[in-house]
N, C-alpha and C positions, 0 to 999 in steps of 0.2 A: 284331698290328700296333699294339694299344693301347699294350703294352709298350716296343716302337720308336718310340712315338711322346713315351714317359714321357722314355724314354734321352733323344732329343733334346733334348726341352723341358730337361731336367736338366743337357745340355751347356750348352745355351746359356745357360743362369740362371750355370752358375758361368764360363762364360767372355762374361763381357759385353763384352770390347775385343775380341773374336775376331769378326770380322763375316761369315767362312765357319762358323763355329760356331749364328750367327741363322738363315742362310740354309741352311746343313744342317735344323735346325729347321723353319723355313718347308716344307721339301722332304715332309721325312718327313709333316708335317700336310699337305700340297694331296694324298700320295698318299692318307693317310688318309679326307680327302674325297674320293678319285677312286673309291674300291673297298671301305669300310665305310659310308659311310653314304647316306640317301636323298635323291633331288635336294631333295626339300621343305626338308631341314635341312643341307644346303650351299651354302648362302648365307651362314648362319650365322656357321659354320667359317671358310669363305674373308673373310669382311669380321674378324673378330678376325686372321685371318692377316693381313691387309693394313694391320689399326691398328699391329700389330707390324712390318710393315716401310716403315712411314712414320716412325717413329722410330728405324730404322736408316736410311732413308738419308738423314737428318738427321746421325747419328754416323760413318757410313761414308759420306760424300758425294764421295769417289773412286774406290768400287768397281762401275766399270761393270756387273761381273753381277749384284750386285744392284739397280742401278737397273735393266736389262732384266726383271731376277723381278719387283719392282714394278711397271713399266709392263704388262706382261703381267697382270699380278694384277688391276689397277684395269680393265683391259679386258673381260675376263671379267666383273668385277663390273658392270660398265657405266657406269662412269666415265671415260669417252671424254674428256673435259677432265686430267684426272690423268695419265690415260696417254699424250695430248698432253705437256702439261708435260714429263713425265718423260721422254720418248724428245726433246724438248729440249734437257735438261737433262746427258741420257748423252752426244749426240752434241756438244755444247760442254765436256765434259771432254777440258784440256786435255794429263794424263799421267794416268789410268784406273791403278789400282794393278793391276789383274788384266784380264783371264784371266790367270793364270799356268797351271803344270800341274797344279796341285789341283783339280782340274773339280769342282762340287756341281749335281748329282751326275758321279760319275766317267764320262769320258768324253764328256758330255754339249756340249763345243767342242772344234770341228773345228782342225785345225792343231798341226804339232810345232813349232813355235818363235812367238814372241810376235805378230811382226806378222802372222803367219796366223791366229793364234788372236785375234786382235783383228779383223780381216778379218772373220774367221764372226759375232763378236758385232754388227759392225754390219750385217752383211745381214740378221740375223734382226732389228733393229732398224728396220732399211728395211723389210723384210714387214709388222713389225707397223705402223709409218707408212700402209702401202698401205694396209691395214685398216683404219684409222682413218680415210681417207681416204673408204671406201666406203662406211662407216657416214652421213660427214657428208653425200656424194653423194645417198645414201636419204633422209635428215634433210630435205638442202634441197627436193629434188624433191617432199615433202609441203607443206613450207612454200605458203601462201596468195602469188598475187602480191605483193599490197601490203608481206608478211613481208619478201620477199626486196626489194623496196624499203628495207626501213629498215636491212638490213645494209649497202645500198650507198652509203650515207653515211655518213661519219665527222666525226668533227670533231676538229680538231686539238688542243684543248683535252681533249676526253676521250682519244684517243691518249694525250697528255703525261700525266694523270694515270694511265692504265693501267698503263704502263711505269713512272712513279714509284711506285707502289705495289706493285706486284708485282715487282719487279727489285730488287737489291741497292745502296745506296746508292750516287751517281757512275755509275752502267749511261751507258753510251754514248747509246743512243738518246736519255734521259732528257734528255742534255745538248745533243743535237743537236734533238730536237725543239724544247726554251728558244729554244736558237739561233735556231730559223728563224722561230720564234714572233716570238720581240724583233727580225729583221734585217727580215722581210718587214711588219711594222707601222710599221717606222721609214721605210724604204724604200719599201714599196710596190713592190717586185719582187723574182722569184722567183732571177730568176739574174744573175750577175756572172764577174767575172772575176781569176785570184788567176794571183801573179806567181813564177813557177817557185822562186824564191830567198828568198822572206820567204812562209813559211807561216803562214796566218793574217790573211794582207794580202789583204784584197778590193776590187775594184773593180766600181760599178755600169756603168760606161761601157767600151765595149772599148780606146778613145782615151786613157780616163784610164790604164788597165794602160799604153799604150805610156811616155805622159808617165812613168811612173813608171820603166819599164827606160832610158829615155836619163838621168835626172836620177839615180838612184840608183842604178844600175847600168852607168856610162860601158862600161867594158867590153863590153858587149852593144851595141855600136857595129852589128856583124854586124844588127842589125833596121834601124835607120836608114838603113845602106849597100847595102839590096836593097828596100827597103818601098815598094809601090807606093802612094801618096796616098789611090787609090781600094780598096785593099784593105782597110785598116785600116775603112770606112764601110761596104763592099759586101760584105765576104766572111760566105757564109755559115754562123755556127759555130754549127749549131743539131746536137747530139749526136746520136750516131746511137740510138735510142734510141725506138724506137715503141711505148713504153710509156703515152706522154703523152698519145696518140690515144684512149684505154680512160679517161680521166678529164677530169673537170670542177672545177676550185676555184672555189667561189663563196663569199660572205659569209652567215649567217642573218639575220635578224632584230634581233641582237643585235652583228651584226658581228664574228661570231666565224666564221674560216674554216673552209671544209666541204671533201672530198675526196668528189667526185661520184663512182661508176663508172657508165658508159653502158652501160646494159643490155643483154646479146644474147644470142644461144641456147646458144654455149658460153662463157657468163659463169661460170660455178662452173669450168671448164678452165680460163679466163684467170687465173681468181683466185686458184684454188688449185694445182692442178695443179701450176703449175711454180714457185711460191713458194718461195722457198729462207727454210731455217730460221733463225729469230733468230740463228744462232750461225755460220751460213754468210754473214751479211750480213756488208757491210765496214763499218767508223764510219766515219762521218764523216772523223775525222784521217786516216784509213788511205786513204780516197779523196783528201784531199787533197795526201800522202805520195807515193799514186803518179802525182796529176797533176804535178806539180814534178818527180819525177822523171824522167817523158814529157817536159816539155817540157825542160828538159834536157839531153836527149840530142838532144832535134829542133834544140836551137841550136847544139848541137858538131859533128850533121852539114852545120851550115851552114856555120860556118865553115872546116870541112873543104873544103867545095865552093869557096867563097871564095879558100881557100890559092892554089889553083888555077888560079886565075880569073886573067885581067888585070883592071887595075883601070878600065880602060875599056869599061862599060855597050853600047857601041857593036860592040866588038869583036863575030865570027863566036863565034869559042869561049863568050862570055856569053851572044850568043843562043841556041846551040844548050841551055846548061845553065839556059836562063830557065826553063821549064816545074816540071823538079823544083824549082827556085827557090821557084816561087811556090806546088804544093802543098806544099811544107815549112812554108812562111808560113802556110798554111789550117791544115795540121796544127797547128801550136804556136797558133792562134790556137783553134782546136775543143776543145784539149787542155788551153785554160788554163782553160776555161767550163765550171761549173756551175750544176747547176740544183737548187735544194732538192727542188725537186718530185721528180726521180726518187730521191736520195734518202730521203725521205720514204715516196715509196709501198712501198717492200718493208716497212717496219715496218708501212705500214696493213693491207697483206696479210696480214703474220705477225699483229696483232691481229685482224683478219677469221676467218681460222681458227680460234685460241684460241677467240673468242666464239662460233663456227660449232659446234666440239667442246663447249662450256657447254650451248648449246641443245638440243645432242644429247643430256646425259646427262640424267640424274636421268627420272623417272615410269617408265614401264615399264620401260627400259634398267635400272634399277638396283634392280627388285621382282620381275622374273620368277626364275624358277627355273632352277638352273643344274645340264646333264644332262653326262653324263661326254665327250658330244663337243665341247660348248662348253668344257670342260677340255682334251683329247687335240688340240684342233686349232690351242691357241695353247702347250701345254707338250708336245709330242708326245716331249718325255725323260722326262717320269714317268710314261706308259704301258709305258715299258719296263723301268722300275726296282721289283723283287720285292723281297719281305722280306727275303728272304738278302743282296741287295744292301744293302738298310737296315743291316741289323747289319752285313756287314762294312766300307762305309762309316762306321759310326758306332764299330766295332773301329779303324779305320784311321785317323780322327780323333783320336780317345786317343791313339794311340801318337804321335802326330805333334804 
């Protein structure tokens, strides 16, 4: 095995642009720690293996399967924050150069053609997510009350510096948090209202959105010609969206604003649980893209209905089509409202967890000793792969 383990290392040094070449490498060294040496000095092993593929997937930062071998790697080692990141990081890549059908090792993904074999890398991606999940689940339920007190504040100010500094220059959030930072200081309110047709155009008042569709938008006549007086005041466009009831915004000390969560028994479920990843979240633009497109579409079925219509209010045929009228109107008016706040909280989430997985790693998580089932239960492909596989895998690389 030592020998298959020379070959390797000797591929990968003369093919350094080869990043199945590193990760063959990588392979052949975790079996080497799985089945020559002792738990005591496989730590060792496995943490040089893992310096080497954190500067692979800095070079190869399109190759999903080796960010999975990474994530997995750091996991094992107990770096529950890394292997966060990294299963991030796989699942926001947005064209993954591989799986193709060179499996390292062979075999090892499931599926004959890409979109299946890409299917398997993110379910095994999702399990190790689960796992990480359970780790912090254990983490938190140690945690002291008071502990879990202080995760449940944020502040929007360190939020904004988190994601600026860990994210890549222009990151969406980065720009969205500024945002709401500079709108809700100027303002002094969380939500407004933007005008199907000029993205980017916000309004604090529901009244001022209308003023603006009759004056700059004549065309959209269809709101004036059905809009009941008491609508536009009374209707109520509060989104549907029971996320808001789990939090508290208040000011410090300092007047600098805080994202409360209200404490309750399945508070780590609320928080985490169903959090969707940095990379599942929509920006900003992207929410505000599909509200103008909703509403939209809610004024062309209005006019539709309108076509139809006599033009007298009074008539049976108006009465009877008042109803869908008027929720059409709630709709486009629901549709045009936003609120920073729910925006906002899925990044507080997705930073909640990250620092959740921090707290979890390092002391013990990343000193004890690592036995060949804590290997075989997150790479349960190199329990199956023998030296004869090694060589001729490492045969089958040369030629290719």
């Amino acid at each position: 095995m030592k020998l298959a383990s020379q070959k390797a290392k000797d591929l990968a040094t003369s093919r350094p642009n080869s990043c199945r070449a590193q990760l063959f490498c990588a392979h052949v060294k975790l079996q080497f720690a799985l089945g020559h040496v002792k738990a005591t000095g496989r730590r060792s092993i496995l943490v040089r293996i893992r310096d080497d593929m954190n500067e692979a997937a800095k070079r190869f930062d399109g190759s999903l399967v080796l960010a999975m071998f990474h994530a997995k790697l750091c996991f094992v080692l107990g770096f529950y924050e890394a292997a966060h990141l990294e299963c991030l990081r796989a699942f926001g890549l947005k064209q993954p150069v591989d799986p193709k059908l060179e499996d390292v090792p062979p075999g090892s993904v499931n599926g004959g053609v890409y979109d299946d074999r890409l299917s398997s890398i993110y379910q095994d991606l999702s399990r190790l997510k689960h796992r990480l999940l359970l780790v912090a689940k254990a983490h938190w339920c140690l945690m002291t009350s008071e502990k879990q007190d202080g995760f449940l504040s944020v502040g929007l100010d360190e939020l904004h510096k988190y994601y600026d500094e860990v994210y890549e220059d222009g990151h969406w959030a980065t720009r969205t948090i500024s945002d709401v930072l500079t709108s809700v200081k100027k303002t002094g309110s969380w939500r407004f209202w933007i005008s199907p047709y000029c993205i980017g155009k916000s309004f604090r008042m529901q009244h001022s959105l209308l003023e603006h569709m009759y004056s700059k938008h004549p065309a959209e006549k269809v709101l004036r010609s059905v809009l009941d007086p008491k609508l536009s005041d009374d209707t109520d466009t509060s989104m549907d969206d029971n996320s808001l009831d789990e939090i508290s915004v208040c000011k410090d000390s300092e007047d600098h604003y805080l994202f409360q969560f209200n404490k309750t028994d399945n508070i780590f479920e609320r928080l985490f649980c169903s959090t969707p990843s940095r990379t599942d979240a929509k920006s900003f633009a992207e929410i505000q893209e599909d509200k103008c497109k909703e509403g939209k579409e809610i004024l062309q079925k209005l006019k539709q209905i309108l076509k139809n219509l006599p033009t007298n209010k009074l008539s049976a045929e108006y009465d009877k089509a008042r109803p869908e009228i008027q929720c059409l109107l709630r709709d486009f008016f629901t549709t045009s409202a936003l609120d920073y706040r729910i925006v906002v909280l899925t990044l507080v989430k997705s930073f909640l967890l990250t620092k959740l997985m921090k707290s979890s790693s390092g002391g013990d998580a990343t000193s004890k000793s690592i036995d060949n089932d804590d290997i075989n239960s997150i790479f349960p492909e190199v329990a199956v792969v023998r030296e004869q596989h090694v060589e001729w895998s490492f045969q089958h690389m040369v030629i290719q």
